[in-house]
Structures are given as C-alpha cells and as structure tokens.
C-alpha positions in Angstrom: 73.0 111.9 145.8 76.7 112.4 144.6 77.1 112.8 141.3 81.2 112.2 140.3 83.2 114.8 137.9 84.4 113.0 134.8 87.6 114.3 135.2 88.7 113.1 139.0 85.8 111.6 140.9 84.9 114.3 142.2 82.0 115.8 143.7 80.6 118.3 141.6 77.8 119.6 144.8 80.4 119.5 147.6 83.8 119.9 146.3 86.5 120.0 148.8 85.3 117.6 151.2 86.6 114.0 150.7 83.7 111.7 149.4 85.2 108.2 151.2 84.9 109.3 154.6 81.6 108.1 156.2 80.2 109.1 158.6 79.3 108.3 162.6 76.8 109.5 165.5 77.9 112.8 166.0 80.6 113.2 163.5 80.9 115.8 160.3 82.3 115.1 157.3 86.2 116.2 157.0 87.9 118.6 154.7 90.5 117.0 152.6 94.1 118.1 153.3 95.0 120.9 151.9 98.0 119.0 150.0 95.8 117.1 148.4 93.8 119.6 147.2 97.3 121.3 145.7 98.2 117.8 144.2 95.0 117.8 142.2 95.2 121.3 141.3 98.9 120.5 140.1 97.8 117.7 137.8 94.7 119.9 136.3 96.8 122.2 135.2 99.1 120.0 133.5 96.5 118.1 131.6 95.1 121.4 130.4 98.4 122.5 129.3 99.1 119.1 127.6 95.7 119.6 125.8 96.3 123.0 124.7 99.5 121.8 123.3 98.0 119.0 121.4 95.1 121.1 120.3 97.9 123.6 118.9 99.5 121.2 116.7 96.5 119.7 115.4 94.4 123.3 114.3 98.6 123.2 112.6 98.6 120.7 110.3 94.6 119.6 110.5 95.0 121.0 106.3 97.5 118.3 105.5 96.5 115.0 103.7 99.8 112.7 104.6 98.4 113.1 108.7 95.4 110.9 107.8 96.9 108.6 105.8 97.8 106.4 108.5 94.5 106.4 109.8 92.4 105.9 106.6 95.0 104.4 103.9 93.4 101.2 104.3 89.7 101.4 103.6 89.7 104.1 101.4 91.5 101.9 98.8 89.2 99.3 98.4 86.7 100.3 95.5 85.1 96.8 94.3 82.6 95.6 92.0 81.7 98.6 90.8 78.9 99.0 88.8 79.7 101.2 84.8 78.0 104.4 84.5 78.2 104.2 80.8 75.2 105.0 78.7 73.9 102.3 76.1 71.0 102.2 73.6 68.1 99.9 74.3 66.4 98.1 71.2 64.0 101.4 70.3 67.0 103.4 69.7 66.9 105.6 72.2 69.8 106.4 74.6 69.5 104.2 78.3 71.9 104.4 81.3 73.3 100.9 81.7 76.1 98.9 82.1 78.6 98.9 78.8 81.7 96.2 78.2 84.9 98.3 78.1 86.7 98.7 75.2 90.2 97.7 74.7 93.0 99.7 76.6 94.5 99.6 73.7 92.4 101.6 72.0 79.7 128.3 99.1 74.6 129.9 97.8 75.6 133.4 97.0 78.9 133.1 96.2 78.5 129.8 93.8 76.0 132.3 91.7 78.6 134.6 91.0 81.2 131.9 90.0 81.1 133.3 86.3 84.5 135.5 86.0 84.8 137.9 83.1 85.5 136.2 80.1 85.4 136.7 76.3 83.6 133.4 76.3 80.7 134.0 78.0 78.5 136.4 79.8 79.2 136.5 83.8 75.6 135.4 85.8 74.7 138.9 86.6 74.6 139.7 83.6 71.6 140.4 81.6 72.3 138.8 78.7 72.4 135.4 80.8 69.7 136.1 82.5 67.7 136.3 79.3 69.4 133.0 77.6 68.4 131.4 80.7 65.1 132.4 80.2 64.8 131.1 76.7 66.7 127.9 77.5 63.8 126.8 79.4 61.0 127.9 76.5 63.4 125.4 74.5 62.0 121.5 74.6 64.0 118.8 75.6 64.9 118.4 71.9 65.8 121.9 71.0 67.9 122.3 74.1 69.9 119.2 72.7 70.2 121.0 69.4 71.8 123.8 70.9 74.1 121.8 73.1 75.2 119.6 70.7 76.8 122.6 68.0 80.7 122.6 68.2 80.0 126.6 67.1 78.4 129.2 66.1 78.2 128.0 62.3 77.2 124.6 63.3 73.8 124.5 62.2 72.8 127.9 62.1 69.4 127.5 60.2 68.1 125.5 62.9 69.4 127.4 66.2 68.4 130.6 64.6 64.7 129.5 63.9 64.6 128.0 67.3 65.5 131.0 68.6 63.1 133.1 66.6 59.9 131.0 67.3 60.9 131.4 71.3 60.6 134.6 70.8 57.3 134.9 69.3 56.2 132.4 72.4 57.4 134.7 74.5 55.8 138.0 72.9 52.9 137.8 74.9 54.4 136.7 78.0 57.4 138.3 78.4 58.2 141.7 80.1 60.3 143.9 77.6 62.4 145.0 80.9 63.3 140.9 81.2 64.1 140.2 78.1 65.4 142.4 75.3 63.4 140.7 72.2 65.6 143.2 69.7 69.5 141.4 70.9 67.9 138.3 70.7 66.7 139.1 67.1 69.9 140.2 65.8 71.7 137.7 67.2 69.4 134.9 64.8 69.6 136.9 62.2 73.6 137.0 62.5 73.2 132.9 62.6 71.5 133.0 59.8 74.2 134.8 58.0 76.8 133.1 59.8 78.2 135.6 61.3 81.5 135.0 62.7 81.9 138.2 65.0 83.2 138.3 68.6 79.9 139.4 69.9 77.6 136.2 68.5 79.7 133.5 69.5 80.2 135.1 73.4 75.8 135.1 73.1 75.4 131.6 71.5 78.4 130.3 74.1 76.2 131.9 76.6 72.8 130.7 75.8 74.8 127.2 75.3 75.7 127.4 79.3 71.9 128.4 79.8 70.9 125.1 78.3 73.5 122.8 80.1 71.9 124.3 83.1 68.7 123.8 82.3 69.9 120.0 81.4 71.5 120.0 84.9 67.6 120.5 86.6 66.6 117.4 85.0 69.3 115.2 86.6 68.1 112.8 89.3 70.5 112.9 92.3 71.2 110.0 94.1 70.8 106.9 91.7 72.8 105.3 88.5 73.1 107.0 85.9 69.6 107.6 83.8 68.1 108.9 80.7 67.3 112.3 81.8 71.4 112.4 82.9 72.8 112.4 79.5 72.2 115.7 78.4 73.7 117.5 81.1 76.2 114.3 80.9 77.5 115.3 77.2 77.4 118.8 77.6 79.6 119.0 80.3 82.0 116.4 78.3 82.5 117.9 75.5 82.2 121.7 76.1 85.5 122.6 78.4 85.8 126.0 77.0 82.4 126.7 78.9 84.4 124.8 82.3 87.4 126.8 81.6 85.8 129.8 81.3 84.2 129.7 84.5 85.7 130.3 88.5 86.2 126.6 89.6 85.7 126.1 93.5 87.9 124.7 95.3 86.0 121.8 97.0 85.8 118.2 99.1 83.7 114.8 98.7 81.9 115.9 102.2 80.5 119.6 100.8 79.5 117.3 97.7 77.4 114.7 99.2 75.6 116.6 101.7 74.8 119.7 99.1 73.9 118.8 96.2 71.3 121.0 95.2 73.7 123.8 95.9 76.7 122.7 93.7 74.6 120.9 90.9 76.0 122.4 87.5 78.8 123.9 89.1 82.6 124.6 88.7 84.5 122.2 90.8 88.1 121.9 91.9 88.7 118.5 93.0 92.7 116.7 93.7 92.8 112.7 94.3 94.7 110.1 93.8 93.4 107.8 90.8 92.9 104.3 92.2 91.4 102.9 89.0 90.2 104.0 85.4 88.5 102.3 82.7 87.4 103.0 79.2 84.1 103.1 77.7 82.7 103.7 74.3 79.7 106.2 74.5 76.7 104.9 72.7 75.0 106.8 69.8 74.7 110.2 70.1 74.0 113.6 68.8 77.0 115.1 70.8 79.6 113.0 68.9 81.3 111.7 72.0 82.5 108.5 71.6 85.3 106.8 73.8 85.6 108.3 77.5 87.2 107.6 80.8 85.9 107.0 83.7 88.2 107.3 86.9 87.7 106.6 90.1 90.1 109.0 93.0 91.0 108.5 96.3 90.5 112.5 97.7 93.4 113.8 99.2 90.8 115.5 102.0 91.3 112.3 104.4 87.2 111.3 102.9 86.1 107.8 103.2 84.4 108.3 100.0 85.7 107.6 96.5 84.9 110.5 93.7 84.0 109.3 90.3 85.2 111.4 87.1 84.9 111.2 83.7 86.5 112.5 81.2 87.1 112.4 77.4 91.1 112.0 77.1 94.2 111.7 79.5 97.7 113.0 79.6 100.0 110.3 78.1 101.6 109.6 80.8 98.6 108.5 83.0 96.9 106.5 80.2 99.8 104.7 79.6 99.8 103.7 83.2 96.1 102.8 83.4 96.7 101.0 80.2 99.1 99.3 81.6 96.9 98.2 84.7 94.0 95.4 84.7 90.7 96.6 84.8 89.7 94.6 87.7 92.5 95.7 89.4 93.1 99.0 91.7 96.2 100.8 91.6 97.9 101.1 95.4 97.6 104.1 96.7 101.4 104.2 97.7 101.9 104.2 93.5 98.8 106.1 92.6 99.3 109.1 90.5 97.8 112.6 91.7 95.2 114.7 89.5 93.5 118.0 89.3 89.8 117.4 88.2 87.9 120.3 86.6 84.6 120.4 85.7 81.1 120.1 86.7 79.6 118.6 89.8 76.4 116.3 87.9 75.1 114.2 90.7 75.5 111.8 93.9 76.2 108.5 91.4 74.7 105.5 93.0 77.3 102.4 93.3 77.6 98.8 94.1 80.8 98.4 96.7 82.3 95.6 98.5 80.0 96.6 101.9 76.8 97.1 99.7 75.0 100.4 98.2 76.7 103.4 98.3 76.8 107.0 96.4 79.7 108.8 95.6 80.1 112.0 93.8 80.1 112.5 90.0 82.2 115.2 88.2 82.0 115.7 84.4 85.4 117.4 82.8 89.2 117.4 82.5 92.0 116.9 84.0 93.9 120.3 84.4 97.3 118.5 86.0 98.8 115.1 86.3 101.5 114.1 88.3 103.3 110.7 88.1 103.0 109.4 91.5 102.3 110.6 95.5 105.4 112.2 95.8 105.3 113.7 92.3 102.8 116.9 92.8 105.1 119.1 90.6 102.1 119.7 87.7 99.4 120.1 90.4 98.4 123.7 90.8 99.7 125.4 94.3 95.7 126.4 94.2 94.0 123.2 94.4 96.7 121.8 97.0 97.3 122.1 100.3 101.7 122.0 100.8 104.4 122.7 103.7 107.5 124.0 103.7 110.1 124.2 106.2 109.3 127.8 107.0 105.8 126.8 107.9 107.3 123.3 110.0 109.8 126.1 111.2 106.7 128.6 112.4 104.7 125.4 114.2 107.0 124.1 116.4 107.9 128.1 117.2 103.9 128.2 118.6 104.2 125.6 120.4 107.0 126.5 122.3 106.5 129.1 123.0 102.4 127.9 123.9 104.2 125.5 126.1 106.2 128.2 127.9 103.2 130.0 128.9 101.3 126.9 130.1 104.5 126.1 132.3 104.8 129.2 133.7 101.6 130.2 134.0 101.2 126.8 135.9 104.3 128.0 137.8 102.9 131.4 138.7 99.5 129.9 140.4 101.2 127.1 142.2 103.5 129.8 143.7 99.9 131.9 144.2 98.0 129.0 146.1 101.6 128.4 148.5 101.6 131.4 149.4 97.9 131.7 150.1 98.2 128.9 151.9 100.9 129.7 154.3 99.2 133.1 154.8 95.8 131.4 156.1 97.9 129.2 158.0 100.3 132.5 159.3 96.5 133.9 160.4 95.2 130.6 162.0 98.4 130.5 164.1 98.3 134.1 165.2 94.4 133.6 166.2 95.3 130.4 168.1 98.5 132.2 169.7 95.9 135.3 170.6 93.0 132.7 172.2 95.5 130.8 174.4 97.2 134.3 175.9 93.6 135.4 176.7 92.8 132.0 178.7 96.3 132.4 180.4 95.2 135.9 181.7 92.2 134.7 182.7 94.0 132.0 185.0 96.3 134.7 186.3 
C-alpha cells in the first residue's frame, strides 16, 4: 500500500525509489536518479523559503484593519431589518423591552477583577470597602437597588438610601462576620446621608456602593436574547452613570473575545473602535433613571469581525449627529464614508437581532463615545491606545526583515545545494575508485 506525500507524490514508506516503475520476473525496483532527487530538493527549499517569507509579512501587518478590508468590506456592511432594542411600557405600567418608533432626527479572569484603577471616585475591587458594598448590594431588593442607582448624588434622596442602608445592616447583624463587613463605616456613612454630608469620603462610598449595585443589576441580565425586563437596570445604570465608566481601566477589546466570553466581561470596562454604519434615535420609556432620548449605533469593528457591535448611548459629538441626522434611518452609511469612534463603557450582553440571513447576536455595549473622527481617513481624535497605526518607520522596519529573511533562505538554500554536489561527486569519486580497484584485481588475475 503506497500512501502519496501531499507535497510531491511521494512515497512517504519508501522514499527515494521511483513509484511508476513496475515491476517484472526477476526485476527490483530502481532508485531514481540522483538529479532528480536534487531537482526536488531544489524546489522544497524554495517553497519553504517563499513560505517563510509570506508568513513574515503576514505575523507584520496581521494588527492592521485596511489588510482585511478587501476581503470583508462587502458583507460586513450589510446590517438589515434590524430589530429596536428600545424599552417601552406595557398597559400595567411597568417597563417592557420592545420595539419603539424613533423619534424625529430632528430632535483577560484575573486581570478583568482588577480593572478598578485608583480613583477619587471609587474604591479599586480589592478593596475592602467594595467588597462590603458588594455585599450589601445584594441584601438590597430589586427595588432598593434601583433607588440607589437611580440618585444623580449623594444628596439625592438621602432619607431613603440612608434607611436602606441602615435596615441592611440590622439584616445582616446576625449573619455577618465583623471581619467581612465593618458594620461601624457603614453606619457613619448613613448617618452622614442623613445629614447630607457633602465630604470627599461619603460620596467616593455611595459612588462605590452605586458600582456594587450596577453589578449586581448586571447578574440579572439574560445573555443571548432581545432586550428584556430584567435588562433595564443594569441598562440605565450604565447610561447615565459615565463618571463610574470613566473612572474605571477600560480594556482594550474585539467582537470575537465578546461573543464567545460573556460571563467573563459582563459588567465590564470595554474599549471598543468601529466604524458607525447606522444610528437611530429613541425616546426611553418612563423611568426612575430620568433617561429619556438615546442613541443606538450600530459599528462596523475595525478588527476585520464579521459581526456588527451595537452601542448605545445618551448624546453624540455634533459633528456625527449632524451626519446621522442627515442620513435616513433605513439607510446604512458606506463604509468608504463612515466616521470612526471610540466606544467606552460597559459590555451588557450578546443582543439577539433580526439580519438580512436570519437570527443573529451581536454584542451590546452601554456608554460614550470618548472620540469621533469625521471619516475613515480621519482618525486624528481616536486615541493612539485604542488603535492599531503604521508609520513609515515601522513599513521601513518590515520590508528590512524580510530582506534580510529572504537573504538567509537564499543562501542558506545556496549553502546545501553546494553541500549535496559535493556529496554527491564524493560518493561518485568513491564508486569510481572501487570500480577502478575491482577491475585491476581481475586483470591480475588474468595475468
């Protein structure tokens, strides 16, 4: 049985010995010539070299956008009948997912723990005092953690947060070790609410145990569906508290990390640059977090992703809305005149959507938009950071590796060919000298 090398036909068991010659009564199979053998070994070593060089200039430039664009421009701008994520009211009053009319235009485990940077805003997450407001977001109901959440400040209804707070505490008496939570911080900090107390140290707590509830709204979040009642919480939060965003280490990430961990990034500082393809406006319903008119955009990632991003966000730098306003709704911007962005904020869920080839998800981010530029070649506003750019020095330093990569291939290829010539005309030297030996011996004999 002869099984054949992918590469040149080859026989993998016998190699050497030329596969098309069959054989007769008496007859063994031949070597190939050894010419052939160096022809073969010739064209190995230039398709490895050729390999090596293409491999080079890929691993090179495998970080820039504009060398997929060729390759996926077309089907990654095609974002139809898409389905709104906006929230409505159903006839009992209380707040629905479903679809909205638009308003007028007119009008990384470990690491991702320790995202929290030190801040006058909040606590970092290895800190104690988050560790406790964590703990007493989630002896807060539903209800109480929507209280919280939904206070611009410190001073915004400070009766209620501070007798909240107190009757956690007495839940947790009993239950509680003193060494997990410090009952006696948490005491003075409702009793500065109650006297409104405006002091550096009470708003970094209540900013604080406001992140602990907007991630203990993110746990109730359903992944992979529209948008739903248990959403809105962790929904609003995120919308309309970007100092709690800002004051947080966004990372730096792509729609692929996104969709395939979820669980990982939920409630999480994102970086995210794309190109906006389309935008809409919506007009939130009722709510206790006074958020009212929002956008909704949907990017084309400058990753080379298939997959669209959705973001939403409360406002837009003029220059963008103008264009979007500008733009029907049904309509998708092309992505050769699509304006870049820098999306912070954070990651909710995998939103479920209605596309042109059927179901699909995509992934939802709830913030801002920390830069604008005006068009694809416009990146001037994006941050250095959340981009990935070339210079000449760097086009400069590439085609420098490969040269000199190709140099080495060459000669090296050089070097063995000269190695199996002169191999070979030494065998054939001590073939000659053996036959020249054998032939004097018989001639003696015959003497």
């Amino acid at each position: 049985m002869r099984i054949p090398s992918d590469f040149n036909d080859d026989n993998l068991y016998r190699r050497g010995i030329d596969p098309d010659l069959s054989l007769g009564a008496g007859q063994s199979r031949r070597r190939r010539p050894a010419n052939r053998d160096r022809s073969t070994t010739t064209r190995r070593l230039l398709r490895l070299v050729v390999g090596l060089v293409v491999v080079m200039f890929l691993m090179r430039h495998a970080s820039r956008p504009e060398i997929y664009h060729p390759f996926f421009a077309e089907p990654m701008q095609k974002v139809p009948n898409i389905d709104s994520p906006n929230p409505t009211t159903d006839a009992s009053g209380g707040a629905t997912p479903g679809p909205a009319t638009p308003v007028s235009m007119d009008a990384e485990q470990a690491v991702l723990n320790s995202q929290e940077r030190p801040s006058s805003i909040l606590y970092p997450a290895d800190s104690p005092q988050f560790g406790e407001a964590i703990r007493i977001a989630h002896a807060f109901s539903e209800d109480d953690q929507r209280v919280v959440l939904a206070a611009k400040s410190s001073n915004d209804s400070p009766a209620e947060i501070s007798s909240l707070v107190r009757t956690t505490l007495d839940a947790l008496d009993g239950a509680s070790d003193p060494a997990e939570l410090d009952k006696s911080r948490w005491s003075q900090f409702a009793d500065d609410l109650t006297a409104q107390s405006d002091d550096a140290a009470t708003r970094r707590l209540f900013a604080t145990l406001q992140h602990a509830c907007l991630r203990a709204a993110m746990d109730r979040v359903i992944d992979g569906s529209v948008w739903r009642g248990k959403d809105l919480d962790a929904f609003y939060g995120a919308l309309i508290h970007r100092e709690i965003i800002e004051s947080l280490t966004r990372v730096k990430t792509g729609v692929i990390p996104l969709l395939q961990q979820p669980d990982v990034y939920r409630g999480r500082a994102v970086t995210l640059v794309g190109q906006v393809v389309r935008g809409e406006q919506f007009v939130a319903a009722a709510n206790t977090f006074g958020v009212g008119p929002y956008w909704q955009l949907w990017l084309h990632p400058t990753d080379g992703s298939q997959r669209p991003v959705v973001a939403i966000v409360r406002s837009l730098p003029p220059s963008l809305q103008s264009r979007l306003t500008s733009e029907n709704d049904e309509e998708m911007i092309p992505l050769a005149d699509a304006p870049h962005v820098q999306i912070d904020g954070l990651y909710l869920k995998r939103l479920a959507y209605r596309s042109g080839e059927g179901a699909a998800i995509a992934p939802a981010i709830v913030g801002f938009i920390a830069a604008a530029s005006g068009g694809p070649s416009d990146r001037s506003e994006i941050s250095p950071a959340a981009t990935t750019t070339s210079d000449a020095s760097g086009d400069g330093a590439t085609w420098i590796t490969l040269a000199i990569t190709a140099l080495v291939g060459v000669g090296g290829a050089v070097l063995l060919m000269l190695r199996v010539n002169y191999t070979t005309k030494k065998l054939r030297a001590l073939r000659r000298q053996k036959r020249n030996s054998e032939l004097s011996w018989l001639s003696d004999k015959e003497d």
